[in-house]
Structure formats: structure tokens, C-alpha cells
N, C-alpha and C positions, 0 to 999 in steps of 0.2 A: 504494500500500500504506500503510496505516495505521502506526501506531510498537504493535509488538507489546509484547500487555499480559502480566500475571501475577499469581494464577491463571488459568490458562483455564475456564471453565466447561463442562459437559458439555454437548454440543450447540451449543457457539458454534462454528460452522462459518466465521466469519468468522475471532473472535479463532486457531482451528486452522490458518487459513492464511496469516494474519500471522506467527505466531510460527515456523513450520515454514520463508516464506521467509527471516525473519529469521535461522534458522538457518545456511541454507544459502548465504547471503551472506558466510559469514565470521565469526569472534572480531569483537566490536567493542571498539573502545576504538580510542589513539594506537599508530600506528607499521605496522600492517599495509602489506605490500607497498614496506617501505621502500630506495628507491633512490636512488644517491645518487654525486659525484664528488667529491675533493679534491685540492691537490696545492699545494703553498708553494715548487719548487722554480725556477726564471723559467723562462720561456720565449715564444718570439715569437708574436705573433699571427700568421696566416698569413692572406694577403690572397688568399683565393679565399672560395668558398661551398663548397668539397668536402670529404670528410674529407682525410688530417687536417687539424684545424684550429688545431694549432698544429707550430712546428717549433722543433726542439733551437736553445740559445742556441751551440752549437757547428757546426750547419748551415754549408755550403757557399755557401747560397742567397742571393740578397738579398729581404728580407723587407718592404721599404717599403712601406706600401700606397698611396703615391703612390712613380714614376719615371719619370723621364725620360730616355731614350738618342738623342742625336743619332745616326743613320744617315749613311752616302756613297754607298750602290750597294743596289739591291733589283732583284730580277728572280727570273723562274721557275724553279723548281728540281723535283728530285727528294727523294728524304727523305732521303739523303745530303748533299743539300745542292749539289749537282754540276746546270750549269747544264742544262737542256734546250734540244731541237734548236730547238725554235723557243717563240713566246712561251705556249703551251700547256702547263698543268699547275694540277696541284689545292693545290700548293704554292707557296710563295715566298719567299726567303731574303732577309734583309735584315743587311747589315755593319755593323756600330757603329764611328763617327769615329774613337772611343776604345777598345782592348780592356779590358774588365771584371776586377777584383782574380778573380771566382767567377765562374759562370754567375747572370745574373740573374736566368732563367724557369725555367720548370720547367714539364712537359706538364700544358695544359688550363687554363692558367692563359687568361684573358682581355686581350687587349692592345689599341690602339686605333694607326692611323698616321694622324700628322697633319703639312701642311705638305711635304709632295714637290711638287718638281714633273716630271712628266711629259708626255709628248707627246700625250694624250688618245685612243691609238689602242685597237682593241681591244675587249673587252667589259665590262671592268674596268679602273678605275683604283684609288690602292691608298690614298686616304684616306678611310678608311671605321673605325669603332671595331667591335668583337665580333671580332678573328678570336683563333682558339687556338692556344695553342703546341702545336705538335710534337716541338720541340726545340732545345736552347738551350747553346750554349760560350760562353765568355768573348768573340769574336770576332764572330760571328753569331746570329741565333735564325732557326728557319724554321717558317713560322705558316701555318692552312691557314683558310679560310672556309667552314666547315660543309663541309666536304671535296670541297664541288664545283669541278666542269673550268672554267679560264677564259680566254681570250686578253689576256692581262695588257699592259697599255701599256709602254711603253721608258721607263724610269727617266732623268732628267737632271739631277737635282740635289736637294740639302738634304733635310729630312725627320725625323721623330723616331719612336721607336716607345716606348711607355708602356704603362704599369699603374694607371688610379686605380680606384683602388679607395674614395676618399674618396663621401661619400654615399650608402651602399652599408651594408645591415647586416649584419652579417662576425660567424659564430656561436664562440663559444669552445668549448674544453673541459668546460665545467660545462655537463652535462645528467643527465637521469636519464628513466626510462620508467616510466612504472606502469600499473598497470589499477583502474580505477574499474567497481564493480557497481552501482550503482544510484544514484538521481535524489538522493538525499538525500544522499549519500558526500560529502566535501570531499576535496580536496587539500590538506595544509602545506608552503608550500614555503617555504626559506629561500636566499637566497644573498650572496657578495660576491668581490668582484674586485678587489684593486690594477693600476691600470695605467700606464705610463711608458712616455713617446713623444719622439723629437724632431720641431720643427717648422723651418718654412722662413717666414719672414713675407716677401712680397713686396708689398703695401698691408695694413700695420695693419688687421684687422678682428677682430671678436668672430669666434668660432664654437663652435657646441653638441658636447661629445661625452654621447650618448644612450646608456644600458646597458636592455636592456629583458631579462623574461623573459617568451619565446614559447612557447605551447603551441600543439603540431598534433597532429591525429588519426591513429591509425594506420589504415591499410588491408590486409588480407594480399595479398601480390603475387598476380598473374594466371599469372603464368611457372609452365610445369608444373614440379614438384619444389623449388620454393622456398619457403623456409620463412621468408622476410626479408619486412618492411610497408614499403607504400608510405606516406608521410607528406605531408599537405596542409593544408587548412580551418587555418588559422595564424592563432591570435588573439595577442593583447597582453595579457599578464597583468598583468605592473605593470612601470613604466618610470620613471625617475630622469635628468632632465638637470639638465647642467654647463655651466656660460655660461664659459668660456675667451676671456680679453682679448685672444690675439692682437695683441700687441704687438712682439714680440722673438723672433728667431731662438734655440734653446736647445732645454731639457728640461723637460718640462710632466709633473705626475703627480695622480693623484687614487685616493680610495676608493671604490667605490658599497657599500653593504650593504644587502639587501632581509630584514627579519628578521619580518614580519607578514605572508605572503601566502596568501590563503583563496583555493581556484577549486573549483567546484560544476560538474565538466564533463558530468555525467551519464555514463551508460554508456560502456565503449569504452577503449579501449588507446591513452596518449598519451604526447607528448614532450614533457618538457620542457628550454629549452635556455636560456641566457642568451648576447646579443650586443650589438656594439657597433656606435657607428656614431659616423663623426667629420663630423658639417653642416658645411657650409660656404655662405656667402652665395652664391659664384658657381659654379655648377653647373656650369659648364664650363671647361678647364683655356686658359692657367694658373691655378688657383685663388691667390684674396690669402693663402692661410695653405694652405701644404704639407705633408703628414703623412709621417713619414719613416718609421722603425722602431720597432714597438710591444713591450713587452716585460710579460708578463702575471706577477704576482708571486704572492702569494700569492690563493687564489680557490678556490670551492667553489661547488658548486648539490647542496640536497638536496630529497627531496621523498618525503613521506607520506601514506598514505591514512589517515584520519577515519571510521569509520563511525559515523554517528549510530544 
């Protein structure tokens, strides 16, 4: 479509249906379909990918996005937690050395076990990373693997059960949704985020923490009588990294602020979202520099449609 003129002429049957779709697109000017989050009050980052994504500075939980719990005993259980008859079950409970101040996990969270040793018998043995929590007391958690049946091995010694969640881009609270009508429409989006972490240095090294704002596309769900979008096609809007010397064990903070950002997504109903990610050199734990608890300060994402 052309950029609708004025006057129209009589018998411009083109400039008539420029301006009529021009119409129907919407008022143009700044601020149409403006959406938007704010919130200055702290609160923690939550180290999964689900909602919520963040939890109260007064939570129960432990919020690290890296942990580590030494174990003494893992074997198959029920959801209770209550041993079964034999080494058969879609569950498995596993004891921590040390009982926990809180509950460390919370359902659905992602955990990894590393360093057991058992007897090799069975169909599974249990260091393996992805399984889910089920559930979790200060004492124990009991975590299931895609909720399939296993003949789990006989437990005999050491072992640890974790959360990293380091390397991993972990979306905050600042997002917003809008809908963009047509190919020439822009997006304004503006955002920023104060964030404070502790860390754990274990070998001195640099490491990046990266804030990026991500757009994805909506989809309307398949499911009969649902009226929620599925969300995919995830590009990189604009992104700001921070070279952290990882030096010394402590508290480490910074600002990002995104105040110029133009995106031209054409047609379609999208998300936008802004997340973090804390790099680190060594991709596999232990990592040289440990991310403990994040705490997000003051932070906002807004976003506006443009018609030209």
C-alpha cells in the first residue's frame, strides 16, 4: 500500500483505496496500543523459564540460580515420598546430607544429579541432568524424569542434586504485548532493569551478564475453547552486555537501560519481554564464578505502536 494522499481526486481509485485502508488501520501518530510493565519494589529473579518469573523478597524459597545440595540416600519412591516394593517407579526421592533453612525447589523446577555412585543395575542410573521436581521439604526433594516407569539402580554412596541455571536466558517481569497492523507500523520500545547478585569465585575469571529484549510471535492456541496464544519465532531485539571481572567472592550490581528501540515486525500479535543471562567460561559445573541470588530492583519494559 502506498502512504495515503490528500485530496483524493475523483476517480482515483487507487489514491480511494489507500486512504480508506489507511483509515481502517487505526489513528496514527505515537502511542497507539500502548502496553507496558513497571515496578521499583525488589524482588528475586526466579531461576526457571515459567511464569512467575519473579518471587517475593519474603518467599520461602531458595532463589539461586546456581545450587548445590550434597545428597546421602536416593532410591525409588512414590509421590509421598514412601519407599516402593521394589526398584520400580516413575519417581525418586533423594535426602540432602544437610537439612535446608526453607524448601529449596519448588514443582517443575529443572534439576540435574551429579557424582553418585551406584551399582549400575537396572535401567537407569541417576546421573543424568533435566529431571523435574515434584516436590520438595527442607529434608528431601523427589524429582521424576518426564514421568516415565524405571528400574532405578541401588544407591551407594555421595552425590549432589542442583539447579544451574547459569547460561540459560531467564525472562523477567518487564514485558508487554501489542499488535502491529501492517508492514510499515514500528514498534517503540523502551526498557531498564537494576540488578544485584551474589557471587561464589572459585578460579578468578571474567564472565558476561547479557540483558537482551526478545520478541516472539503470537499464535492462537489449537485447544478447543481457548482463548490464550501460543508464543514462538523468538528474535533478538537489542541486547547490552557487561564484562564482570570475577575476581572476589561478594555482591556485584549493575544498570542496563534500553531507551532507543525501533522493531518493524510487520503484521501479527507479539511479545515483548526483556531477560537475563549470566555467561560463564565453563559451561559445565563446577563453574569458576557461581551465581547465587538475584534480586531485581527497580525495572520496566514498555512498548508502543508507531503508525506511519
Amino acid at each position: 500500500m502506498s502512504v495515503a494522499k490528500y485530496p483524493v481526486d475523483v476517480g482515483d481509485k487507487e489514491g480511494i483505496t489507500d486512504a480508506v485502508n489507511y483509515l481502517l488501520s487505526g489513528p496514527s501518530g505515537l502511542g497507539q496500543n500502548f502496553q507496558g510493565f513497571a515496578d521499583y519494589l525488589p524482588s528475586y529473579l526466579r531461576p526457571s523459564t515459567k511464569q512467575p518469573w519473579s518471587l517475593p523478597i519474603t518467599t520461602g524459597l531458595n532463589p539461586s540460580i546456581y545450587l548445590d545440595i550434597p545428597i546421602n540416600n536416593a532410591f525409588p519412591c512414590d509421590t509421598t515420598g514412601t519407599t516402593t516394593p521394589s526398584q520400580v517407579s516413575a519417581y525418586i526421592r533423594l535426602d540432602f546430607t544437610t537439612p535446608q533453612a526453607t524448601a529449596p525447589f519448588q514443582y517443575g523446577d529443572t534439576l540435574n544429579i551429579i557424582n553418585v555412585v551406584d551399582d549400575g543395575s537396572g535401567d537407569s542410573q541417576y546421573n543424568y541432568p533435566g529431571y523435574l521436581v515434584f516436590s520438595s521439604t527442607t529434608t528431601y526433594v523427589i524429582l521424576t524424569y518426564k514421568f516415565n516407569v524405571y528400574t532405578w539402580a541401588v544407591y551407594i554412596s555421595g552425590g549432589d542434586v542442583a539447579r544451574d541455571r547459569m547460561n540459560d536466558f531467564l525472562d523477567t517481569d518487564c514485558n508487554a504485548r501489542v499488535t502491529v497492523e501492517g508492514p510499515t507500523t514500528q514498534v517503540f520500545i523502551s526498557a531498564q532493569i537494576n540488578l544485584a547478585w551474589d557471587i561464589i569465585v572459585n578460579t578468578p575469571h571474567t564472565y558476561n551478564v547479557i540483558v537482551q529484549i526478545n520478541r516472539s510471535r503470537g499464535f492462537p492456541s489449537q485447544t478447543p475453547g481457548s482463548n490464550e496464544f501460543l508464543f514462538a519465532n523468538t528474535v533478538t531485539v537489542s541486547e547490552r552486555t557487561f564484562v564482570r571481572p570475577g575476581t572476589s567472592s561478594g555482591a556485584e550490581a549493575l544498570e542496563a537501560i534500553f531507551t532507543t528501540v525501533l522493531d518493524t515486525p510487520s503484521f501479527g500479535y507479539y511479545w515483548y519481554i526483556l531477560s537475563v543471562k549470566f555467561a560463564m567460561p565453563t559451561l559445565v559445573a563446577p563453574h569458576d564464578v557461581e551465581i547465587g541470588k538475584v534480586v531485581t530492583g527497580l525495572r520496566s519494559l514498555t512498548a508502543q505502536v508507531i503508525k506511519q
